[in-house]
N, C-alpha and C positions, 0 to 999 in steps of 0.2 A: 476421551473427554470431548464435547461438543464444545467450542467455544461460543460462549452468549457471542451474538450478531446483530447490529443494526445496521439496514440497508432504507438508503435514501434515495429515491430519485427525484429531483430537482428540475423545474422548466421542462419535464418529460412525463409521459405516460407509463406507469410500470410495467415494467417488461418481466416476465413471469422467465423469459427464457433466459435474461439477463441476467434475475435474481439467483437463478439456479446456479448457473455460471459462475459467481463472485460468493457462491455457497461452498462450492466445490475449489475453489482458490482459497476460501477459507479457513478450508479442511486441510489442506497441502502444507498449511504453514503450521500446525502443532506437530509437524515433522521436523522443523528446526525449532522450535523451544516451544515446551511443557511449561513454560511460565506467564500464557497468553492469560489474561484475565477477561480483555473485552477487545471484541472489534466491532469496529464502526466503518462505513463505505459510504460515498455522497457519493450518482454517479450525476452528470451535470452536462451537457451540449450547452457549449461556449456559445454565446449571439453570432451566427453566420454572415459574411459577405453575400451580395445577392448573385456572385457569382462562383461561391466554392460551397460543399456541403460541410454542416455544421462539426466543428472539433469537441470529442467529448475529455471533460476534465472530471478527473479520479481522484478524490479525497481518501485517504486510507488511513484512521487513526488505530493504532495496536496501544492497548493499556497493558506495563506487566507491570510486577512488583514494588518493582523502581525505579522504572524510568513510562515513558510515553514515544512512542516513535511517529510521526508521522508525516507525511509523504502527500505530497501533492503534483500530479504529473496531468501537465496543459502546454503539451507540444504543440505554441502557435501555428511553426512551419511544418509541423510533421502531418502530411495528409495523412499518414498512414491512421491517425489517431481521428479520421472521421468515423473509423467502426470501433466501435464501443468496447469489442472484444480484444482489437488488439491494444487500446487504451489501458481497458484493464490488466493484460497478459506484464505489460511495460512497467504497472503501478504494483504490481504484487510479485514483480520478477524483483522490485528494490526493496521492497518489504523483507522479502528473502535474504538477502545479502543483509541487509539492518540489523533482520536478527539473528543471521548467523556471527555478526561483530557482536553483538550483543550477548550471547550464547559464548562466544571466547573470552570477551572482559570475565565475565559472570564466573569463568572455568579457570579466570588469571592465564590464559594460554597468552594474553597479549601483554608485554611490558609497560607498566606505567611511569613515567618519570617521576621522581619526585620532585618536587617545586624548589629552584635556586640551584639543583645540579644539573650538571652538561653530562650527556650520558656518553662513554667513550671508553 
């Protein structure tokens, strides 16, 4: 199944090689759950200092059934996040873990408390 995708580029030019990129990141994640209904991606170059190059900031909204996850990764101090690639790599590497928690609620692998007991 192809997950519907909207990709956004914001304050940039679109990058065809980018888009492909975060096509293929998209793809990665109906590897941990079959219950994607939509993705959405804003990729965004934060406003630069005039002496560092610009940090790009990753919107990442996953719509399932019932819930919404979404993730927003704009590591001020992290140069590393001046290349868009490893921005994205950082914002779809916690999408992954999102819904792999999401994926074990879903399967009851995880314990839930009930409300007003102390579990012990």
């Amino acid at each position: 199944m192809m997950i519907p995708l909207q990709i956004t580029f914001r304050q940039m030019e679109p990058s065809p090689a980018l888009e492909a990129r975060i096509r293929e990141l998209a793809t990665r994640l109906e590897k941990f759950s079959e219950q994607i209904v939509r993705c959405r991606v804003i990729v965004e170059p934060l406003p630069q200092h005039s002496h560092k190059g610009a940090l790009y900031e990753i919107h990442l909204d996953i719509t399932l059934p019932d819930e919404e996850i979404a993730i927003c990764h704009s590591h001020h101090g992290d140069h590393a996040h001046e290349d868009p690639y490893v921005a994205l790599h950082d914002t779809f590497r916690a999408a992954r873990r999102k819904l792999e928690d999401y994926e074990r609620k879903r399967r009851l692998d995880v314990k839930s408390h009930v409300k007003g007991t102390v579990p012990g």
